[in-house]
Structures are given as C-alpha cells and as structure tokens.
N, C-alpha and C positions, 0 to 999 in steps of 0.2 A: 802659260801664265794668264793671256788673256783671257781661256776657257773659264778657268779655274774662280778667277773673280767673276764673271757674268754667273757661273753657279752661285758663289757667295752674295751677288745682290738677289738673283731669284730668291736665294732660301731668307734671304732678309725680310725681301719684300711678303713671299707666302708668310712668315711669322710676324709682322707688324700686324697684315689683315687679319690671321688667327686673331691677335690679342683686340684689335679695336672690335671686333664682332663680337668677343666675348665680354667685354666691355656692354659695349653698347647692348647686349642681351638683358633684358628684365624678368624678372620671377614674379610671379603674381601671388601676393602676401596668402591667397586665399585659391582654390585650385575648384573651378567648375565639378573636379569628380570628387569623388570621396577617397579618402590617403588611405584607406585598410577594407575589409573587407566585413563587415557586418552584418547578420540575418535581420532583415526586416520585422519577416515573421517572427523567429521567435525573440527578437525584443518587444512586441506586441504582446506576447504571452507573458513577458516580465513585467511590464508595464503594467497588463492589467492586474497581474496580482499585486502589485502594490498599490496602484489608485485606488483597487475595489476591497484592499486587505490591511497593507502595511501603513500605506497611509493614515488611513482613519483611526490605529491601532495608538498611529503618536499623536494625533489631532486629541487621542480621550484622554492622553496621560499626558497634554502638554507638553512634547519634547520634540525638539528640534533638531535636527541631526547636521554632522558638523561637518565642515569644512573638506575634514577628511575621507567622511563618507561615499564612497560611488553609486551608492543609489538614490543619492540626491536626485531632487528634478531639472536642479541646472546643468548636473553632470551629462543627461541624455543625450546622447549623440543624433538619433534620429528622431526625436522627440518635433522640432521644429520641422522637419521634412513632414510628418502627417499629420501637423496644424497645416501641410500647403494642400492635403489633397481633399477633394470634394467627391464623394460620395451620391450618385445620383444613378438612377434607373437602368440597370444592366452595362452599366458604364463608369470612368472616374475622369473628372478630370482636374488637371494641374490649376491650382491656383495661382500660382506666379506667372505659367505662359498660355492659359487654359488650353494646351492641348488637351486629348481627350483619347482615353485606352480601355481598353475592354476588359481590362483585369486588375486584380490587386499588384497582382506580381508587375506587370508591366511598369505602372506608371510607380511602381518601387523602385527602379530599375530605374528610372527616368529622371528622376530626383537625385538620386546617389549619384547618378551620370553628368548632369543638368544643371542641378543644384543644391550643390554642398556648398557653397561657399553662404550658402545663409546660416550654415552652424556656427556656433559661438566656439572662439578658441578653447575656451575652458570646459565645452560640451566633448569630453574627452571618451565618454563609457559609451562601452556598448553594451548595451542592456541584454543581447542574446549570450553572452559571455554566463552571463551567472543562470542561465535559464537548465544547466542540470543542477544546479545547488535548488532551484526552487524546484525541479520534479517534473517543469511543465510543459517537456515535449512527449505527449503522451504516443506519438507516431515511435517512439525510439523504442524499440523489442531485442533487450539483448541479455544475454545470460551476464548477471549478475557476477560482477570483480569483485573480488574483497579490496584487494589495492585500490582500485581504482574508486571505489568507497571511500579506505581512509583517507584517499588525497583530498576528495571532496569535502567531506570533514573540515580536514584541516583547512584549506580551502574559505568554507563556512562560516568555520569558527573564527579565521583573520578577517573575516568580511564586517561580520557582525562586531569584533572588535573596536574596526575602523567607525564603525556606526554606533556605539552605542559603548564607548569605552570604560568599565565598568569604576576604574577611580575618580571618578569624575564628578558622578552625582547619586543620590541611592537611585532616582529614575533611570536613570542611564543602567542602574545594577542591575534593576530588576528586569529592566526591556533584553536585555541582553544576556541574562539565563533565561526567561520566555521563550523569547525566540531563539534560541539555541537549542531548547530541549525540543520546541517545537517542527523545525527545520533541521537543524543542524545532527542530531542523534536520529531523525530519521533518514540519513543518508546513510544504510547499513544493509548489508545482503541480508539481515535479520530478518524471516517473514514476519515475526511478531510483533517489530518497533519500525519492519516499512509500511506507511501510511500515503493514500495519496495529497501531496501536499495542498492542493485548493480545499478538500475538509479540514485536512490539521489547522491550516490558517484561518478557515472559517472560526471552525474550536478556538483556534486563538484570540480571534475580535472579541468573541462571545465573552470569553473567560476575562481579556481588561476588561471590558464593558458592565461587568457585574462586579468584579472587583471594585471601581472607581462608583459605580452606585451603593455600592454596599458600606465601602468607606463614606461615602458625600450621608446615605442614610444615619450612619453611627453617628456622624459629626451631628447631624440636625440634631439626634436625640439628645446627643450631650449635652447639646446647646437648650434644647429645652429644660432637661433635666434639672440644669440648674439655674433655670429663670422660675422654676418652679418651686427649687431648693429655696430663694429669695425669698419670693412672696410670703413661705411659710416660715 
C-alpha cells in the first residue's frame, strides 16, 4: 500500500513539473530562421523580371494590383533579406550583424538562418514558386511534359486572375489577356508558341508602351481638332 502511494506522488509530482515547464515555455511570435524553404536565387530571377518588366508595364497603364495579387511587392518574402546584404569587392557582407562572406549563397543562407524574423507577416510569397511560370531558370534542360505544361497554364492563368481580375476594370481586362497571351500560352511544348520569356516580356513593355502613346497621341489630336473646328 505504502509502495503503491509513494509511486502515485512520484508520478504526480513528474506531471505537475511537465505542466509548469510547459507552461512556463514561451514561442517566439517571429522565429530567427525561416518557416519553409525558399530559393533565393530564383526569387532574384522573379524579382527581376518584374522590376525591370511587369512593374513598369502597370506604372504605364496606371494599375494597381490588388490585395489579392502574390506578386505584389509587399507580398515578397525575401525581398527585405537583400535590402540587408551589401555588395562589396569579392565579398558580401550582412547589414544587420555586418559579418562578412565570400559568396552570394552564403550570406543567403545566413539571413534565412539569422534573420527572418525581419520579414513582415504578410511577406508570405516566395517569388521562386512562380519562377517556372515566368521561364526564368534557364539552367533547367528537361524534355518537354505536355501535363506538366497544362498544369502550368492553369497555374498561370489563376495567377494572373488573382492579379489582374478581368470584372473588374477594362484595365484590369486588358492587362490580363496581355499578359496571358504573352506568358501564359507560352507555357506549351509547342516549338512555335514557346518563346523565351525575358524577350516576350520585353515585346510586352514595348507593345503597352506604344499603345498608351498612341492613344495619349490620338487624344492630343482630338483635342486640337476641335479647338480648331472652334475658331473656324
């Protein structure tokens, strides 16, 4: 009997201290490393075709892309990690702790590890996710899926949805068969509709960029025409 109870307070007592330690255990709202697993590199490659592509594409036609959009620039996940690194002579080093690494990869690696908790909650995307919808790991050499195309596609076409939702506005219409025909139909084992995607997108800035001067020209003439029509 006497055994019996001295088991019964040990296993009391081991289960009081379980609970007050778990208890007493704190989670840290925001976690030094990074929760999933993300390409630095090719979010770089995403990145830049939209800074140097898609960006400027909605800067000419005035639209804003919405809430829902993932390729927002608040949504970027690593976007604040290569505002921390510094770029200097055969070497990089960390803005936040300035160590200093001999590579790109490294001090990638050091940040994700280091310092993630300077991303923003709402920095949820990873930009290397969509980097075979834009075409832009050109290291990738693989025979051609027809599947694995239409998924893309599909893929694609709910992306640019999310971005550019066609009920919405005629801009919104128009951005989102552009870019659809221009991106999105070339993700096809087709030789003759695949393209690589940094000229198609080049073709694309080109092509609003003349359009929006071409309308802004017609406007001016109207507008003269009939200050002209007045006078006379």
């Amino acid at each position: 009997m006497k055994l019996n109870l001295l088991f019964l307070n040990v296993l009391l007592l081991l289960l009081n201290i379980f609970l007050v330690n778990g208890q007493d255990q704190q989670y840290p709202l925001s976690s030094p490393k990074i929760y999933r697993d993300c390409s630095s590199e090719l979010s770089r490659k995403v990145r830049d075709i939209l800074n140097d592509i898609v960006y400027p594409v909605l800067v000419e036609n005035d639209y804003q892309l919405p809430g829902s959009c993932p390729l927002r620039k608040e949504s970027d996940m690593l976007s604040v990690l290569e505002s921390q690194k510094i770029d200097q002579y055969q070497h990089w080093k960390c803005r936040s702790c300035l160590k200093q690494f001999k590579s790109e990869e490294f001090i990638d690696n050091h940040l994700k590890n280091q310092h993630a908790d300077l991303i923003s909650p709402n920095a949820t995307v990873c930009l290397g996710d969509y980097c075979e919808m834009f075409n832009c790991d050109d290291s990738q050499l693989y025979q051609c899926d027809s599947k694995k195309m239409e998924k893309l596609q599909f893929f694609c076409q709910g992306t640019l949805y999310k971005c550019f939702p066609p009920g919405v506005s005629e801009n919104a219409k128009k951005l989102y068969n552009l870019f659809s025909s221009q991106i999105c139909d070339s993700l096809t084992c087709d030789p003759y509709k695949m393209k690589p995607m940094k000229s198609n997108l080049n073709q694309l800035s080109i092509l609003c960029f003349y359009k929006k001067e071409t309308t802004s020209k017609k406007d001016l003439r109207r507008i003269t025409d009939k200050k002209a029509f007045k006078r006379n």
